[in-house]
DRENLOSE-384268 format. One record per residue: x, y, z of N, C-alpha, C in turn; residue number from 1. Coordinates in Angstrom, 3 decimals, padded with zeros to 6 digits. Layout:
% residues N
<miza <X,Y,Z>,<X,Y,Z>,<X,Y,Z>,NUM>;
...
END
This chain:
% residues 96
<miza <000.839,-001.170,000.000>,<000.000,000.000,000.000>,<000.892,001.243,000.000>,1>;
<miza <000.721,001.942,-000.772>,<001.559,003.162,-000.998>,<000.848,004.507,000.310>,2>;
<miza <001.836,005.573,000.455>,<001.193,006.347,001.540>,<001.298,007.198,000.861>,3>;
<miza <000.035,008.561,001.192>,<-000.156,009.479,000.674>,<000.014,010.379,001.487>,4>;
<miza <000.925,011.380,000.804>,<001.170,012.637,001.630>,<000.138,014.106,000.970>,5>;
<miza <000.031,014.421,002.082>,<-000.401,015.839,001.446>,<000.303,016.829,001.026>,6>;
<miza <-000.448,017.470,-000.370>,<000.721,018.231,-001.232>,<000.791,019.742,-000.509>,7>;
<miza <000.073,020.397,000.978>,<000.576,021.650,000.899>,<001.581,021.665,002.076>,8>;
<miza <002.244,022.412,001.971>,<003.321,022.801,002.674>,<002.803,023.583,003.932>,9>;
<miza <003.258,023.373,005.277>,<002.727,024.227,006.028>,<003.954,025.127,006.858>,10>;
<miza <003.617,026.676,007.587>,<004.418,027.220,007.835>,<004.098,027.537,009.208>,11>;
<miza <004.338,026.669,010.415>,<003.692,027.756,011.686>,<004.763,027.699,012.647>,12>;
<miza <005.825,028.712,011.885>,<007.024,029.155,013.002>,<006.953,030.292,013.158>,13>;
<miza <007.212,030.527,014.573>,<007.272,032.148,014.895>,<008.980,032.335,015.204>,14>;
<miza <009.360,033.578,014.868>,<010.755,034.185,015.377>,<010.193,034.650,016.871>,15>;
<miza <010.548,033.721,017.518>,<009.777,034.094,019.351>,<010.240,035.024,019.831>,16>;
<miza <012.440,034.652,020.185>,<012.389,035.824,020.768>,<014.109,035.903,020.064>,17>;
<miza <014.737,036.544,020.861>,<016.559,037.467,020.197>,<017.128,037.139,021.975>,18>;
<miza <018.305,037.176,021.644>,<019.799,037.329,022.367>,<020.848,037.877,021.611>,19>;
<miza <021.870,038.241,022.253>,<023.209,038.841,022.089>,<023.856,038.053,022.487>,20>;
<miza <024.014,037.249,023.871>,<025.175,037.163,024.084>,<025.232,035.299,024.153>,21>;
<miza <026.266,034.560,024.075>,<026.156,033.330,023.996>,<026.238,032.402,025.211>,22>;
<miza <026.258,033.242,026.379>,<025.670,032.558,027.911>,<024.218,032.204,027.613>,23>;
<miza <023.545,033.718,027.278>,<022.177,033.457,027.458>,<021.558,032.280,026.300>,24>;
<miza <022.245,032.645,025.257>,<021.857,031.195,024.102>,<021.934,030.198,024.834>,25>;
<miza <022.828,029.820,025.320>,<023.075,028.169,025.767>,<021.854,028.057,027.201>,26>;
<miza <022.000,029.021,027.956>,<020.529,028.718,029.112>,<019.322,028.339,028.287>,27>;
<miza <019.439,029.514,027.760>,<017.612,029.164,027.023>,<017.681,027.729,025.887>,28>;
<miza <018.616,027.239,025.257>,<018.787,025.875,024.720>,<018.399,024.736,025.602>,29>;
<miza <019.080,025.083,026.954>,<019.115,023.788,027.935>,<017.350,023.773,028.406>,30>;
<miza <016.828,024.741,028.935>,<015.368,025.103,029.887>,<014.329,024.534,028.411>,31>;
<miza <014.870,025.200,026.845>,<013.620,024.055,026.262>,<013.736,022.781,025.584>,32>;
<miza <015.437,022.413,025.983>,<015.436,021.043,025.504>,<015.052,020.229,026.980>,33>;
<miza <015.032,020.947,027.873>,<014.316,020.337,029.594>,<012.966,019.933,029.494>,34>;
<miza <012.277,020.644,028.651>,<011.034,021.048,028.448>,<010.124,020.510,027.224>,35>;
<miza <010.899,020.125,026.525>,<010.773,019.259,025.210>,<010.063,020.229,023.882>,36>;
<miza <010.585,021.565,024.041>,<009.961,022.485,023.377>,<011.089,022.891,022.143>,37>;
<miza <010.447,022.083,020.751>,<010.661,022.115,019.413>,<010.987,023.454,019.207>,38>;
<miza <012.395,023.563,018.448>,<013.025,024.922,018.364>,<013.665,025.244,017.177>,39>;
<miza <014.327,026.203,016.489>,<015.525,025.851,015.805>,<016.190,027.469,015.382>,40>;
<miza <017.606,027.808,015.841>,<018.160,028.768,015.839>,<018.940,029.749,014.213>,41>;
<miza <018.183,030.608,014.114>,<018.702,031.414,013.465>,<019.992,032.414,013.497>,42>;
<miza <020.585,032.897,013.297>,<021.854,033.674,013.177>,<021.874,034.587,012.546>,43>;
<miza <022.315,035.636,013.375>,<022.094,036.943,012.662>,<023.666,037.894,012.798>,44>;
<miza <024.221,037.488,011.269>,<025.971,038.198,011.373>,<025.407,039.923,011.823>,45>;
<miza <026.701,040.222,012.767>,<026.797,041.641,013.092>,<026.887,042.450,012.190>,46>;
<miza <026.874,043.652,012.383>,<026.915,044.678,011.044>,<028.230,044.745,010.905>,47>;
<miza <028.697,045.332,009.505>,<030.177,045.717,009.295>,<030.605,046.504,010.029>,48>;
<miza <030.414,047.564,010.471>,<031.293,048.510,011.785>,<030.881,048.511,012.911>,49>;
<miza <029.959,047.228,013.484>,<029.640,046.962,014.468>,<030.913,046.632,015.108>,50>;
<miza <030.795,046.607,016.581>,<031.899,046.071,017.508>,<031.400,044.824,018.483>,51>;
<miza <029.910,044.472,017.957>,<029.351,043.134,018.321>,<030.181,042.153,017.175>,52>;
<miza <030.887,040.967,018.264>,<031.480,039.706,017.459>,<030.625,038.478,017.574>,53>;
<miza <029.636,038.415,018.076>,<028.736,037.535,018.566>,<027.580,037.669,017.403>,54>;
<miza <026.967,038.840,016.784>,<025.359,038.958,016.488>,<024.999,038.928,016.969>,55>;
<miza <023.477,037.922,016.826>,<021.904,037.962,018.110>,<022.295,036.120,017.084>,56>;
<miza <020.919,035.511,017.934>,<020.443,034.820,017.163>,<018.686,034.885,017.781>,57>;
<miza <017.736,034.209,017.058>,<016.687,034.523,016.812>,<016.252,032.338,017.197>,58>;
<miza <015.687,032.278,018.338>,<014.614,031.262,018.256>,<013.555,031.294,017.775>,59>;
<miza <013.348,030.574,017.476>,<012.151,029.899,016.447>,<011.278,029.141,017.339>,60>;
<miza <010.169,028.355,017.318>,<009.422,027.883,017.672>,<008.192,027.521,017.439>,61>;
<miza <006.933,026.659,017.354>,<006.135,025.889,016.534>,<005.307,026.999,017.515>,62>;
<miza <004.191,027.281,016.881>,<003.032,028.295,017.105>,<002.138,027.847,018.460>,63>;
<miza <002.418,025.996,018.137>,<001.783,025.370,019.158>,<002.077,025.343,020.515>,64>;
<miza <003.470,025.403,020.130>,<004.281,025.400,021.703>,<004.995,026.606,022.362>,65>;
<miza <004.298,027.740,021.726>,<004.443,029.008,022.342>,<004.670,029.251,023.371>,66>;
<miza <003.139,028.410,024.001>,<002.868,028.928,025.494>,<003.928,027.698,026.521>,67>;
<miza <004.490,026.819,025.927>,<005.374,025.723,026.438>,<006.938,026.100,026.437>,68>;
<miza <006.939,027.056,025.761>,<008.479,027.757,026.048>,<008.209,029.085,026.945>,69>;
<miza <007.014,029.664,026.912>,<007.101,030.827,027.966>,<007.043,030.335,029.324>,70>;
<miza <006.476,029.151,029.713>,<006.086,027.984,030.983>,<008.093,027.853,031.085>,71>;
<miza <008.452,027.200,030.020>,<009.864,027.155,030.185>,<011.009,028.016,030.786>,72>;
<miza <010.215,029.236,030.119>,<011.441,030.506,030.335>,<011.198,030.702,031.830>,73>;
<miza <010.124,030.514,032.154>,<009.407,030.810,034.041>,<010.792,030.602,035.097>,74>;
<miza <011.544,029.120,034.098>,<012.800,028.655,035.049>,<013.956,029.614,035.293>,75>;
<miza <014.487,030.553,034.307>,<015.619,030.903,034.179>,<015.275,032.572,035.116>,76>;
<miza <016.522,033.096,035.421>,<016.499,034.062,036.813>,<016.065,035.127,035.520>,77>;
<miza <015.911,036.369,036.635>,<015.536,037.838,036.166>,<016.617,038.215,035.121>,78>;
<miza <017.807,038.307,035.926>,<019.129,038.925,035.042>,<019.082,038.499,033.270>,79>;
<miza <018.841,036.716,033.143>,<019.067,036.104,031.946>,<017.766,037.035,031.174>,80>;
<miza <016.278,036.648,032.107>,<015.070,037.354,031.171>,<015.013,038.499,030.839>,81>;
<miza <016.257,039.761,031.294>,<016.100,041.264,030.776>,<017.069,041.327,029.684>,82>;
<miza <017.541,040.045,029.142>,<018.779,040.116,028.141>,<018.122,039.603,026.589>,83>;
<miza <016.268,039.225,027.085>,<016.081,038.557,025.719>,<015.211,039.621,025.578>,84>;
<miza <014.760,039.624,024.086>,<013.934,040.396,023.426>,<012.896,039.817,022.757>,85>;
<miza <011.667,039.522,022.895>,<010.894,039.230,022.491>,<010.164,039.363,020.990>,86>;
<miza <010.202,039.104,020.107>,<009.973,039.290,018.860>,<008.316,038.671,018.692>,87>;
<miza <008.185,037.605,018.296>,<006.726,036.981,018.052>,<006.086,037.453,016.712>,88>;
<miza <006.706,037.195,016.114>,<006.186,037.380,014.548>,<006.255,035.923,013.526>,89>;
<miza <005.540,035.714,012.506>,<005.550,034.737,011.828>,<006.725,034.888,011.021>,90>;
<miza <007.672,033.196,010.868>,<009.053,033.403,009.916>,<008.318,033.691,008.839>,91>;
<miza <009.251,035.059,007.529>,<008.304,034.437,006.680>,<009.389,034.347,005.648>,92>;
<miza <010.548,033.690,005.989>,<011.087,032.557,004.928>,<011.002,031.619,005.094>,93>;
<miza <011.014,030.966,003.524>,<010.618,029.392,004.086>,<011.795,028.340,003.685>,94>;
<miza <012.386,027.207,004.080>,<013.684,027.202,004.338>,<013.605,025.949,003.215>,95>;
<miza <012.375,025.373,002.716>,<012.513,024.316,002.235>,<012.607,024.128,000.817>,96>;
END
């Protein structure tokens, strides 16, 4: 028996939230791989006469599990949560 896939493509990632620095990347990696909350990191090179060597990068996250990474973030202290920036917009490239 052959399986049938459906032909449309679907898109429900949001750019959730931003960081700078690569402490706070790696906390927030660990709290939603704790959490089992589907992710995947974008990268954003610094500007040319910037004096940021790091960029940002930009999490991603399934529309569904929004509210399962903000439950997540609940874990990590004050200091880490005034370092992210919240974005919440739909990606709208599509990578495939």
């Amino acid at each position: 028996m052959e399986t049938a896939y459906q032909k449309v493509k679907v898109n429900n990632e949001l750019e959730w939230c931003q960081v700078k620095d690569l402490e706070s990347k790696e906390k927030i990696e660990k709290v939603l791989l704790k959490y089992r909350v589907s992710y995947f990191v974008k990268w954003e090179k610094p500007r040319f006469f910037s004096n940021d060597t790091f960029g940002s990068c930009v999490f991603c996250v399934n529309q569904l599990q929004k509210e399962s990474a903000e439950d997540a973030l609940q874990e990590l202290g004050e200091e880490i949560k005034e370092k992210i920036r919240f974005i919440n917009r739909k990606v709208d490239k599509t990578f495939y």
